[in-house]
PQR file of N, CA, C, O and H, with PARSE charges and radii, in Angstrom:
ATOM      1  N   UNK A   1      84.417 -27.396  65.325 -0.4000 1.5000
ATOM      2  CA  UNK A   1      85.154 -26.748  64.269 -0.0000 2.0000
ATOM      3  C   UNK A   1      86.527 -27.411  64.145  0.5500 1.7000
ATOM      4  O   UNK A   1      87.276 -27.640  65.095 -0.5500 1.4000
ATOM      5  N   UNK A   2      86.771 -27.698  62.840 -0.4000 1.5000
ATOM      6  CA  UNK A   2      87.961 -28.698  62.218 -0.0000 2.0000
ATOM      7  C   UNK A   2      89.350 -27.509  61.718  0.5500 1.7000
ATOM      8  O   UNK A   2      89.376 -26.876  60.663 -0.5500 1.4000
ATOM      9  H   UNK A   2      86.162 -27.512  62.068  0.4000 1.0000
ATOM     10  N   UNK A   3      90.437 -27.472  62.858 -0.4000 1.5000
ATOM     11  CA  UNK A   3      91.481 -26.263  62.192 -0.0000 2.0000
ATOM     12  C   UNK A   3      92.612 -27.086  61.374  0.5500 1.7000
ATOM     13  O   UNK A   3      93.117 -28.106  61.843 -0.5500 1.4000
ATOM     14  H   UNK A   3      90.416 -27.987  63.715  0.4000 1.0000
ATOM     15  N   UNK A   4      92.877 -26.688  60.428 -0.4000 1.5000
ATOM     16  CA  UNK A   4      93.223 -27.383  59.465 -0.0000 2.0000
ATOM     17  C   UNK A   4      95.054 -26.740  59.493  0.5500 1.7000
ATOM     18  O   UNK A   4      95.297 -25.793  58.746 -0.5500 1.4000
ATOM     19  H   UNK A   4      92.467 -25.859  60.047  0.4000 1.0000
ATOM     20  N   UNK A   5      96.139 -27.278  60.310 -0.4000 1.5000
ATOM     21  CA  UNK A   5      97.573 -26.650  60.249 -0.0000 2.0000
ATOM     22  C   UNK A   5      98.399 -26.857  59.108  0.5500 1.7000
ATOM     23  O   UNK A   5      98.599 -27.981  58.649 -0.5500 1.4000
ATOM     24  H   UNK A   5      95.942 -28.048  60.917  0.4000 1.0000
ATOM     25  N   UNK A   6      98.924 -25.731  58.596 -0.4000 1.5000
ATOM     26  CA  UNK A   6      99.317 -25.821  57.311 -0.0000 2.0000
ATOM     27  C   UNK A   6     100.588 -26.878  57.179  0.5500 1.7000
ATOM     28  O   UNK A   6     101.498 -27.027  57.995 -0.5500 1.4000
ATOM     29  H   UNK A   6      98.761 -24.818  58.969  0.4000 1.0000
ATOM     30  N   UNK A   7     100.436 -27.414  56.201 -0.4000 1.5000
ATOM     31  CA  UNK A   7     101.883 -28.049  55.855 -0.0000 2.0000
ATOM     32  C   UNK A   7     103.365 -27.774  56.716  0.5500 1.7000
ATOM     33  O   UNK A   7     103.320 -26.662  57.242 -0.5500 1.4000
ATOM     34  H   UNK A   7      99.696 -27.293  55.539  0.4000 1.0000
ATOM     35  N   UNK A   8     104.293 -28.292  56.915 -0.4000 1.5000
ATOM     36  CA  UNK A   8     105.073 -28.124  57.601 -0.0000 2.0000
ATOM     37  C   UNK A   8     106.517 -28.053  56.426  0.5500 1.7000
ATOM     38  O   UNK A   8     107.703 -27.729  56.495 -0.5500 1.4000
ATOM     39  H   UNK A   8     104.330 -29.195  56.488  0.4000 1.0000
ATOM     40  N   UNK A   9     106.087 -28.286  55.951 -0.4000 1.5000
ATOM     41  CA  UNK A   9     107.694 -28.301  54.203 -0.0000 2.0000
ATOM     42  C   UNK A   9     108.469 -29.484  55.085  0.5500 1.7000
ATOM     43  O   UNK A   9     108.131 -30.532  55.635 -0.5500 1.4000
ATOM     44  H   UNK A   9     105.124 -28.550  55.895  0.4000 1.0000
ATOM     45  N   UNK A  10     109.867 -28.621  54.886 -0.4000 1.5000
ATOM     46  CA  UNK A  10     111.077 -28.986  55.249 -0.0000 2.0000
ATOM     47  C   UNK A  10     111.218 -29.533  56.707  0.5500 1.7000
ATOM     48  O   UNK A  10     112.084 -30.343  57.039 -0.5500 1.4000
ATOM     49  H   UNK A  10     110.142 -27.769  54.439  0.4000 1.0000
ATOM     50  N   UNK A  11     110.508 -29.136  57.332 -0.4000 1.5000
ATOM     51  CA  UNK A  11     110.365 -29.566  58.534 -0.0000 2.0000
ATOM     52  C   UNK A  11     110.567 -30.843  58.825  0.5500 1.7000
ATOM     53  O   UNK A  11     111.501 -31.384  59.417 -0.5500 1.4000
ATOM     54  H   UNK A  11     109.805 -28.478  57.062  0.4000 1.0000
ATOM     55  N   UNK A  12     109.036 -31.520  58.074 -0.4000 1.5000
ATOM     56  CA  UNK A  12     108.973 -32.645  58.250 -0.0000 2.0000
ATOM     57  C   UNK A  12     109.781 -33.721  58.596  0.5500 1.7000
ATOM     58  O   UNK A  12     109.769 -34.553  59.504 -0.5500 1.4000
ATOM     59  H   UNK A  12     108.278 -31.080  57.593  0.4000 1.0000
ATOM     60  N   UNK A  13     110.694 -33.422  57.353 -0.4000 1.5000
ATOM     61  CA  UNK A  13     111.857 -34.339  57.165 -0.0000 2.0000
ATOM     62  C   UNK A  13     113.388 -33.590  57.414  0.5500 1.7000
ATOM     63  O   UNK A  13     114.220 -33.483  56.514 -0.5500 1.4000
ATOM     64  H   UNK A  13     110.704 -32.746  56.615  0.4000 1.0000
ATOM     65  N   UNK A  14     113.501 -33.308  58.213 -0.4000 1.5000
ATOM     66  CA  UNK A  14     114.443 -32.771  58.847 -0.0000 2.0000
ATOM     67  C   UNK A  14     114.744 -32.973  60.539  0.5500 1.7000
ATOM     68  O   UNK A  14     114.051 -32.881  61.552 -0.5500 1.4000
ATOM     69  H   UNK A  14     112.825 -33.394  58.945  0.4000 1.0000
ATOM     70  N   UNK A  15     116.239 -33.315  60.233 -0.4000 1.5000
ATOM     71  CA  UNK A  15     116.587 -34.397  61.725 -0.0000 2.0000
ATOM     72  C   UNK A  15     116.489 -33.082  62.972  0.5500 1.7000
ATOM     73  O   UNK A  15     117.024 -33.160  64.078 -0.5500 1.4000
ATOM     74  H   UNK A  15     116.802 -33.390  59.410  0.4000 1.0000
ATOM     75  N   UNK A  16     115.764 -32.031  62.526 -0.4000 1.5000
ATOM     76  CA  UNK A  16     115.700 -30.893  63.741 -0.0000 2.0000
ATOM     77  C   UNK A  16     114.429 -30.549  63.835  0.5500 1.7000
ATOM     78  O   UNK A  16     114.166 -30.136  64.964 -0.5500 1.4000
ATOM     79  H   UNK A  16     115.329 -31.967  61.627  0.4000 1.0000
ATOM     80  N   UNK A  17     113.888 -30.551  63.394 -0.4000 1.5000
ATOM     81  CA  UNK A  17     112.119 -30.426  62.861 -0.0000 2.0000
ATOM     82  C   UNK A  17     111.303 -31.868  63.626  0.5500 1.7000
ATOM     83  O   UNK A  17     111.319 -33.058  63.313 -0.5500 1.4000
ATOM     84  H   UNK A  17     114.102 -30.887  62.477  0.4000 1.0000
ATOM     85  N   UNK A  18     110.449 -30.937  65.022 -0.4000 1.5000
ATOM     86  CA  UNK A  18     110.380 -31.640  66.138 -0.0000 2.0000
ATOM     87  C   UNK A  18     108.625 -31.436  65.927  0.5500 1.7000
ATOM     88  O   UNK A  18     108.230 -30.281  65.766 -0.5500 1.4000
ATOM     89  H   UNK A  18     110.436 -29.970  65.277  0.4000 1.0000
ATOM     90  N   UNK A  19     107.564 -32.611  65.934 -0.4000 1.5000
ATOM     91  CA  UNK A  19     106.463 -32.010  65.699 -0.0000 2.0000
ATOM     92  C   UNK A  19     105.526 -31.637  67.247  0.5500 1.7000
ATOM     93  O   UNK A  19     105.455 -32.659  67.929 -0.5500 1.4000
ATOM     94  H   UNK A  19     107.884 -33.550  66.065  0.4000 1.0000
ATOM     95  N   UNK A  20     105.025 -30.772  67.717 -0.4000 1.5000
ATOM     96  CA  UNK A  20     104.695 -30.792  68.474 -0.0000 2.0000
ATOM     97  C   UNK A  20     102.985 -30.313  68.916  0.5500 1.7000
ATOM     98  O   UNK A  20     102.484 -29.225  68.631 -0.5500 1.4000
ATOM     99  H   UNK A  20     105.082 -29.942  67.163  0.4000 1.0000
ATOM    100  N   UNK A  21     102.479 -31.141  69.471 -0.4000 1.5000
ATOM    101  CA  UNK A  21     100.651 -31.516  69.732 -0.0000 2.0000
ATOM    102  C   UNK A  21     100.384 -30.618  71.050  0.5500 1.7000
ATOM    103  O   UNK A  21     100.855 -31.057  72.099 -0.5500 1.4000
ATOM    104  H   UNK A  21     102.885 -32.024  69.703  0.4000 1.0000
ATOM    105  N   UNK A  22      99.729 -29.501  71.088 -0.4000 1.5000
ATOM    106  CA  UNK A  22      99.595 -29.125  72.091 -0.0000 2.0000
ATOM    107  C   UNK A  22      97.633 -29.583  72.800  0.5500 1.7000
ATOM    108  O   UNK A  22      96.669 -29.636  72.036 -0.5500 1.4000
ATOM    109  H   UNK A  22      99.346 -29.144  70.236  0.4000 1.0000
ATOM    110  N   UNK A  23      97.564 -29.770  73.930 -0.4000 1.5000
ATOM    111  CA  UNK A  23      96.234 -30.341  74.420 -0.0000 2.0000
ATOM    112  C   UNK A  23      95.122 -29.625  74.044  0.5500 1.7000
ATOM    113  O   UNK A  23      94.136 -29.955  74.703 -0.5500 1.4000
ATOM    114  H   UNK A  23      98.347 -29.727  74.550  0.4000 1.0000
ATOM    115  N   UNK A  24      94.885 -28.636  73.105 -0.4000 1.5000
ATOM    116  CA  UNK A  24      94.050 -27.854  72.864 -0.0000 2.0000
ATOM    117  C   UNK A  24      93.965 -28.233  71.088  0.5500 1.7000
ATOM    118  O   UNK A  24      93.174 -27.698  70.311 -0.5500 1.4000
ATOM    119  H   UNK A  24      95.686 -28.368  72.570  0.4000 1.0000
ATOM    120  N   UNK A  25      94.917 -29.205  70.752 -0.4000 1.5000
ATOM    121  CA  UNK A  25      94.644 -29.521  69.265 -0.0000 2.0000
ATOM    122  C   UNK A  25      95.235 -29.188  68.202  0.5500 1.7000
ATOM    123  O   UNK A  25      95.021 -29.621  67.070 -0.5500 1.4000
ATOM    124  H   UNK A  25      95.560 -29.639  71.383  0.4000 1.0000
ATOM    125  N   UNK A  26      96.341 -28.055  68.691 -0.4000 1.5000
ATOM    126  CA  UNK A  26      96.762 -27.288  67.883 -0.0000 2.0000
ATOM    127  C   UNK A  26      97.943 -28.126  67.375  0.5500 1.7000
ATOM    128  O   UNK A  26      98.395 -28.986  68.131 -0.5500 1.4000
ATOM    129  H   UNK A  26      96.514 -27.703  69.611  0.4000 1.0000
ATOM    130  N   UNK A  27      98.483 -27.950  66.155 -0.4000 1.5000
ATOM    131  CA  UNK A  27      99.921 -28.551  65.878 -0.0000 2.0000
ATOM    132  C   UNK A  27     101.057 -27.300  65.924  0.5500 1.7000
ATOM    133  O   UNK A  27     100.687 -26.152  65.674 -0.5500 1.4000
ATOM    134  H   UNK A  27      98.116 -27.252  65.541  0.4000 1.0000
ATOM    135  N   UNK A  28     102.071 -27.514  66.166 -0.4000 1.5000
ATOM    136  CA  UNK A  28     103.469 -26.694  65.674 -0.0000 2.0000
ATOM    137  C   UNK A  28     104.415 -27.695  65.459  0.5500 1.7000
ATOM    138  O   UNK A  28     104.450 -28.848  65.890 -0.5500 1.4000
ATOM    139  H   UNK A  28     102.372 -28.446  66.370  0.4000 1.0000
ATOM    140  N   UNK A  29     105.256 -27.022  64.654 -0.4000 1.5000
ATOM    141  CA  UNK A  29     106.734 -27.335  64.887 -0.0000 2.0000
ATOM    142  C   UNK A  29     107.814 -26.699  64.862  0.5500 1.7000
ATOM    143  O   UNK A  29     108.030 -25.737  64.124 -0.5500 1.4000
ATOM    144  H   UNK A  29     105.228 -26.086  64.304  0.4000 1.0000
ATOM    145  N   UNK A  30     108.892 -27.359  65.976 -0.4000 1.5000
ATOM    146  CA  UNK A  30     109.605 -26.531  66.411 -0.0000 2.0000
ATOM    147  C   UNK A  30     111.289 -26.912  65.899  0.5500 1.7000
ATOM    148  O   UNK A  30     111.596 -28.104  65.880 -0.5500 1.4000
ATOM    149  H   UNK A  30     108.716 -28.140  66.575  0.4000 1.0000
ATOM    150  N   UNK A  31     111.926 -26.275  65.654 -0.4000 1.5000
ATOM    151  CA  UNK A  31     113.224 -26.501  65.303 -0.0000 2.0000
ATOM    152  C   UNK A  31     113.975 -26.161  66.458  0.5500 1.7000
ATOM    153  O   UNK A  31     113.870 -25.165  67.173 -0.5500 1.4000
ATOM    154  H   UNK A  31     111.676 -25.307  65.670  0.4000 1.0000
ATOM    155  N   UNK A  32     115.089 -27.557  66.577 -0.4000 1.5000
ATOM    156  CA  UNK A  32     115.774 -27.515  67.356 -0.0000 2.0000
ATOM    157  C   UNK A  32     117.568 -27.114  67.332  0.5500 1.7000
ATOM    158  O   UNK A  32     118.498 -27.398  68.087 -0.5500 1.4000
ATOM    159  H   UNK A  32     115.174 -28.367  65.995  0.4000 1.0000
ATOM    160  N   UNK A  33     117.452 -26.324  66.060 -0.4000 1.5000
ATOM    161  CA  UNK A  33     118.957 -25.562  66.165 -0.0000 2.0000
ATOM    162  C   UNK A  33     118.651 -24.380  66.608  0.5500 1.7000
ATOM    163  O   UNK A  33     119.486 -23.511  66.360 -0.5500 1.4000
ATOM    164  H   UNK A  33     116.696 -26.093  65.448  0.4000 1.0000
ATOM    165  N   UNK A  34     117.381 -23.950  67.395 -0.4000 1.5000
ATOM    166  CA  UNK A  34     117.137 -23.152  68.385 -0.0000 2.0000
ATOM    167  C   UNK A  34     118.364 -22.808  69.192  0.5500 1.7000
ATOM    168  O   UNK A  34     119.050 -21.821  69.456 -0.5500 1.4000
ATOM    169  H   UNK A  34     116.702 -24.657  67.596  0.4000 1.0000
ATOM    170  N   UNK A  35     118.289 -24.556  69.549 -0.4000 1.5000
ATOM    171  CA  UNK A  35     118.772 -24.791  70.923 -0.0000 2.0000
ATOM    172  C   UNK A  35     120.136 -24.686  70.806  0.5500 1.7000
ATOM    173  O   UNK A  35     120.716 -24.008  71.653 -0.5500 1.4000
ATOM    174  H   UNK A  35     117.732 -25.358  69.334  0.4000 1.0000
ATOM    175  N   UNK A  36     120.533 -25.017  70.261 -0.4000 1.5000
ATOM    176  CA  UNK A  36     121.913 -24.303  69.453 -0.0000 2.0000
ATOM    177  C   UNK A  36     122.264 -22.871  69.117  0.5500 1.7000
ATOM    178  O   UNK A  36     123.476 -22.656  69.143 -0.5500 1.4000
ATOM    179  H   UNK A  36     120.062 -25.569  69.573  0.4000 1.0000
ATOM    180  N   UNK A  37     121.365 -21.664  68.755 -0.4000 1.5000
ATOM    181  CA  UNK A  37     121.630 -20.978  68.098 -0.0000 2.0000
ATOM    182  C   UNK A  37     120.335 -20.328  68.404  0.5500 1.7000
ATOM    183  O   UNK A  37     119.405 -20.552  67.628 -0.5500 1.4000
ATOM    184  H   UNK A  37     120.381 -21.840  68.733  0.4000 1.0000
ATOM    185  N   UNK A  38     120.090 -19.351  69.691 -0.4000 1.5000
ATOM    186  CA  UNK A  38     119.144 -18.559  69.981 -0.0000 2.0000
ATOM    187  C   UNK A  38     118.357 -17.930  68.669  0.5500 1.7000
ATOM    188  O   UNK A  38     117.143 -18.037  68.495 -0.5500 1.4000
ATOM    189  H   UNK A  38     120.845 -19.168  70.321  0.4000 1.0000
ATOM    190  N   UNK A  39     119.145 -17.349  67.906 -0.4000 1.5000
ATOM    191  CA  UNK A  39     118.886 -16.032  66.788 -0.0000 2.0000
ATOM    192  C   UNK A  39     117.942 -16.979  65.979  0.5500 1.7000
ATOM    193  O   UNK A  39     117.170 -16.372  65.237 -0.5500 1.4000
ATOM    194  H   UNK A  39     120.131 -17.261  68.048  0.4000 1.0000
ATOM    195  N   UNK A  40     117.843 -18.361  65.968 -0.4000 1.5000
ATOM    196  CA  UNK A  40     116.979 -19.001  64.607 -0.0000 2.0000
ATOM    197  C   UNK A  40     115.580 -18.951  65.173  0.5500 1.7000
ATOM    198  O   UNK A  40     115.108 -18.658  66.272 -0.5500 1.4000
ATOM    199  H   UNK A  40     118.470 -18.854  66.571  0.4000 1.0000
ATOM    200  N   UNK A  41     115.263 -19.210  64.417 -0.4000 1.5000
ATOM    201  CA  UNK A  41     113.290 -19.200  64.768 -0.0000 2.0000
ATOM    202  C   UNK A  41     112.974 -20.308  65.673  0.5500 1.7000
ATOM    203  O   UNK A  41     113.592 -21.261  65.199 -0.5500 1.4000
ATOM    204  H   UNK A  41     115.647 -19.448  63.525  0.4000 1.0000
ATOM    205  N   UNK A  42     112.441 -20.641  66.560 -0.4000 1.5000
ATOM    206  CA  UNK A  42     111.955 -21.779  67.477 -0.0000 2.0000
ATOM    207  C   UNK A  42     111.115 -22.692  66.642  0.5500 1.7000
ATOM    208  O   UNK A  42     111.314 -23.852  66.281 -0.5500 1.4000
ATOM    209  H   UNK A  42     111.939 -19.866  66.945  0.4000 1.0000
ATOM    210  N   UNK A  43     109.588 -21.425  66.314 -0.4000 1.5000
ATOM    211  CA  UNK A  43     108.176 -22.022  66.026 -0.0000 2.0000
ATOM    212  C   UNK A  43     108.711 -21.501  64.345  0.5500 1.7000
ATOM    213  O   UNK A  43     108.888 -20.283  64.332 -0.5500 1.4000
ATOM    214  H   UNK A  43     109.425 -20.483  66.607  0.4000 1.0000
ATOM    215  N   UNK A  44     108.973 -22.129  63.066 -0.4000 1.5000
ATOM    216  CA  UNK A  44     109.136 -21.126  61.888 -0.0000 2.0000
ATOM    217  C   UNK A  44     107.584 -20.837  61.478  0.5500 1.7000
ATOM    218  O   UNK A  44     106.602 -21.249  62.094 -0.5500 1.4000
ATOM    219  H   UNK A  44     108.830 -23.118  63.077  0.4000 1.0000
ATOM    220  N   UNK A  45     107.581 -20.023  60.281 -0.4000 1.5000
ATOM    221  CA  UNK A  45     106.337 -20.000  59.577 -0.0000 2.0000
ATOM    222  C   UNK A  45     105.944 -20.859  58.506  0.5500 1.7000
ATOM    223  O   UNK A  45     106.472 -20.960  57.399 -0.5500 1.4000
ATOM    224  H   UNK A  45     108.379 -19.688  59.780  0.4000 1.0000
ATOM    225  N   UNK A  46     104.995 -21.442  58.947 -0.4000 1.5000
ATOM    226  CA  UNK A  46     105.222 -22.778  58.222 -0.0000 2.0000
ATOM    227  C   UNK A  46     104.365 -22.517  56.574  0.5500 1.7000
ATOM    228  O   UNK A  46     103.482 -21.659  56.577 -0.5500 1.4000
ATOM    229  H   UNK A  46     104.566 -21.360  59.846  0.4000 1.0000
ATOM    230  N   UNK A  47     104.582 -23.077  55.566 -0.4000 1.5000
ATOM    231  CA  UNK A  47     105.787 -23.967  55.336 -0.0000 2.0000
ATOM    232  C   UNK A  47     106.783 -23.379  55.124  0.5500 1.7000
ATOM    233  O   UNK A  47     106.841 -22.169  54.905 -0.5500 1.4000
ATOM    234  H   UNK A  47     105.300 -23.774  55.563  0.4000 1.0000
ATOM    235  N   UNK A  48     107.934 -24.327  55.166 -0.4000 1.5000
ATOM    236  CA  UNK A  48     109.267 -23.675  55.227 -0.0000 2.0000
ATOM    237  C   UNK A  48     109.623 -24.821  53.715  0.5500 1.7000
ATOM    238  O   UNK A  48     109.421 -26.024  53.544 -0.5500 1.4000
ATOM    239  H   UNK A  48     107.887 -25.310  55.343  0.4000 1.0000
ATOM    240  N   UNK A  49     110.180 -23.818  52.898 -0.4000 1.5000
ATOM    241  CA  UNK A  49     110.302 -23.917  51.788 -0.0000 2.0000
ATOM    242  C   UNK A  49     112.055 -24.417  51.668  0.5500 1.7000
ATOM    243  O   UNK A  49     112.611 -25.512  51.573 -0.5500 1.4000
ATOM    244  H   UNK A  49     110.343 -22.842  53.038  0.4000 1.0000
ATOM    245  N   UNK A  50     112.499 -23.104  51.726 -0.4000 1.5000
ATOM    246  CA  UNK A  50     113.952 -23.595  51.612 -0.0000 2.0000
ATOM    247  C   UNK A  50     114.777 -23.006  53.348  0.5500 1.7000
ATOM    248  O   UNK A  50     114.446 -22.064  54.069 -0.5500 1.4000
ATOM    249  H   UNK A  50     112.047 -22.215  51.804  0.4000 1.0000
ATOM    250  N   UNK A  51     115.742 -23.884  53.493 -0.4000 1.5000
ATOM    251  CA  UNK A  51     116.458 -23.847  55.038 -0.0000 2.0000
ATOM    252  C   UNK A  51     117.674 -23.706  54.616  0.5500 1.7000
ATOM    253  O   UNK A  51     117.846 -24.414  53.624 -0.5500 1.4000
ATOM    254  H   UNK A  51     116.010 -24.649  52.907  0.4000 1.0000
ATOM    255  N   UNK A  52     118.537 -23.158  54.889 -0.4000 1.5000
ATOM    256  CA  UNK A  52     120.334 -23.107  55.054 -0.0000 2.0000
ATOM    257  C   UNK A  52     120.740 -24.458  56.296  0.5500 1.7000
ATOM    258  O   UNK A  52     121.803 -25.065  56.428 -0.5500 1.4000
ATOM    259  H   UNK A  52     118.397 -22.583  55.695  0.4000 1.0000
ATOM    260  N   UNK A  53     119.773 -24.564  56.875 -0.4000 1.5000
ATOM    261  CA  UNK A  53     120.274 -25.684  58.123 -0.0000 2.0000
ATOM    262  C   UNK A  53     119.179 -26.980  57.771  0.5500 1.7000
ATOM    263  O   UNK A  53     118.680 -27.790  58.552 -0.5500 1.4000
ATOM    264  H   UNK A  53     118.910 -24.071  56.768  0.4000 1.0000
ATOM    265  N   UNK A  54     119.059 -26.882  56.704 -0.4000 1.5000
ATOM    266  CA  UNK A  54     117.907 -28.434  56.050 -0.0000 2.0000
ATOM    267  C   UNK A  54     118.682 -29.348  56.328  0.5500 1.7000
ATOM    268  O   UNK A  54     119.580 -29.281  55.489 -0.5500 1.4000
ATOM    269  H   UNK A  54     119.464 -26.224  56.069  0.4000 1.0000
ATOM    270  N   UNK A  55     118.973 -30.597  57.365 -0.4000 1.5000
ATOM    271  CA  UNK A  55     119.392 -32.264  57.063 -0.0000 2.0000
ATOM    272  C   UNK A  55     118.423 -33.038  57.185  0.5500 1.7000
ATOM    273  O   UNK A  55     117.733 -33.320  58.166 -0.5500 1.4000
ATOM    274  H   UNK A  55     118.243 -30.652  58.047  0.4000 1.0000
ATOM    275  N   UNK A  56     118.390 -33.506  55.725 -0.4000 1.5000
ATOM    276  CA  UNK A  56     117.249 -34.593  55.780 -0.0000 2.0000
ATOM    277  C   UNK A  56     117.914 -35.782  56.313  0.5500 1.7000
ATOM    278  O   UNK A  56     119.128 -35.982  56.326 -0.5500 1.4000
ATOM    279  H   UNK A  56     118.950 -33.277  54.929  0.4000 1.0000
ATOM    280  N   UNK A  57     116.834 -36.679  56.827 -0.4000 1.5000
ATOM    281  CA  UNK A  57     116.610 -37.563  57.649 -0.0000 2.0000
ATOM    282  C   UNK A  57     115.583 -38.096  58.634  0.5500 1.7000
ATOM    283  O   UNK A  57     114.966 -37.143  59.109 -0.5500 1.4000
ATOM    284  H   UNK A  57     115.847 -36.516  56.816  0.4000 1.0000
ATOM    285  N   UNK A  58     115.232 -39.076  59.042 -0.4000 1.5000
ATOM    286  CA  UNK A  58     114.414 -39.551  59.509 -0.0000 2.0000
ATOM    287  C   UNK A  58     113.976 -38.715  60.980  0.5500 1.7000
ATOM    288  O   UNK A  58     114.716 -38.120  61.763 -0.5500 1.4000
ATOM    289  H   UNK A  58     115.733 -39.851  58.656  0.4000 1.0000
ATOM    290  N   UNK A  59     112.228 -38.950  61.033 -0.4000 1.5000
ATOM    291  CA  UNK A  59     112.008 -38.125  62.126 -0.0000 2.0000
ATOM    292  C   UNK A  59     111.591 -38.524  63.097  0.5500 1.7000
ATOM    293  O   UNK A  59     110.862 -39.495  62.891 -0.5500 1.4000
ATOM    294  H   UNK A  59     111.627 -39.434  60.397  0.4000 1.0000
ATOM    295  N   UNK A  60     111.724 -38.141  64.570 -0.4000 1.5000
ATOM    296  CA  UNK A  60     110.844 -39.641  65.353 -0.0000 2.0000
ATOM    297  C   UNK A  60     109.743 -39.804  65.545  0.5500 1.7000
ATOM    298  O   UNK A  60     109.022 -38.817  65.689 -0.5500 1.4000
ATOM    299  H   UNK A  60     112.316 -37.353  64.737  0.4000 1.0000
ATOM    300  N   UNK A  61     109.105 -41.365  65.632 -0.4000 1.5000
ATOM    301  CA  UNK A  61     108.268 -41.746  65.270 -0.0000 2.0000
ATOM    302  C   UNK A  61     107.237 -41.025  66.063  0.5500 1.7000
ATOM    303  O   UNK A  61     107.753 -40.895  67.173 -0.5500 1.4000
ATOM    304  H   UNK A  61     109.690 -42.167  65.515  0.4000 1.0000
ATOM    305  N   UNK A  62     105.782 -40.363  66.088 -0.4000 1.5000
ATOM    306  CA  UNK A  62     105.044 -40.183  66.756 -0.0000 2.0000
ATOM    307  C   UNK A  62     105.034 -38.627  67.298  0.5500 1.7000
ATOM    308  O   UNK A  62     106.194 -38.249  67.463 -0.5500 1.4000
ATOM    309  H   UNK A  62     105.363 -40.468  65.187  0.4000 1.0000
ATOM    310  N   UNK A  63     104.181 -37.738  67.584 -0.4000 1.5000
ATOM    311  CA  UNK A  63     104.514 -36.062  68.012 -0.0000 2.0000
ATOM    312  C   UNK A  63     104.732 -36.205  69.556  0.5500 1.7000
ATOM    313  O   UNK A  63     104.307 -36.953  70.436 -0.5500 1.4000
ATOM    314  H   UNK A  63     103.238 -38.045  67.451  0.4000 1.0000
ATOM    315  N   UNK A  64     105.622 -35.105  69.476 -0.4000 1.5000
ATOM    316  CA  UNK A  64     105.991 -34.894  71.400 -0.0000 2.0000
ATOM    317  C   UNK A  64     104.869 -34.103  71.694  0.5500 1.7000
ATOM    318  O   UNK A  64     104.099 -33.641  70.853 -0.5500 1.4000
ATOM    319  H   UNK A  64     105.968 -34.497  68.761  0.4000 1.0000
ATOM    320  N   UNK A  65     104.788 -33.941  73.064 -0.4000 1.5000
ATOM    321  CA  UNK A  65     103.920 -33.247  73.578 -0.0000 2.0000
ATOM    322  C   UNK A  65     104.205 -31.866  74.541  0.5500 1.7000
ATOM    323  O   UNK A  65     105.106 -32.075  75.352 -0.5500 1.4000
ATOM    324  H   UNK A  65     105.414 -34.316  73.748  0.4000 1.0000
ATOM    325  N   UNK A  66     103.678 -30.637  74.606 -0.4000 1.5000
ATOM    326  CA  UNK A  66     104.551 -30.190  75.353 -0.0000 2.0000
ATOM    327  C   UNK A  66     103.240 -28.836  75.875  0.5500 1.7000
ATOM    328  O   UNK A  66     103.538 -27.976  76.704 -0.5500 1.4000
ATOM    329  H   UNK A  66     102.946 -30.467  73.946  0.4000 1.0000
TER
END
């Protein structure tokens, strides 16, 4: 069975928007003004349409693993 993870929006392209592969197949992504700022969402609901903390910019190459 093929799970199909929804779009990621803003994420994508956003210098905080971290993609992450877990060993079971699953995708997330996680934002890292977390780490900054407990109160924001870690995992958002994806897609994320519009952000108050959106900087676009390049993302790094390839998903982390975690």
């Amino acid at each position: 069975m093929t799970v199909v993870s929804p779009p990621p929006g803003l994420c994508a392209r956003c210098v905080s928007g971290r993609r992450i592969d877990s060993a079971k197949g699953s995708t997330f992504w996680r934002c890292a003004e977390h780490d900054r700022d407990p109160s924001w969402p870690k995992y958002p609901r994806l897609p994320v349409l519009r952000c108050s903390r959106f900087v676009a910019g390049e993302v790094p190459a390839g998903p982390a693993q975690e």
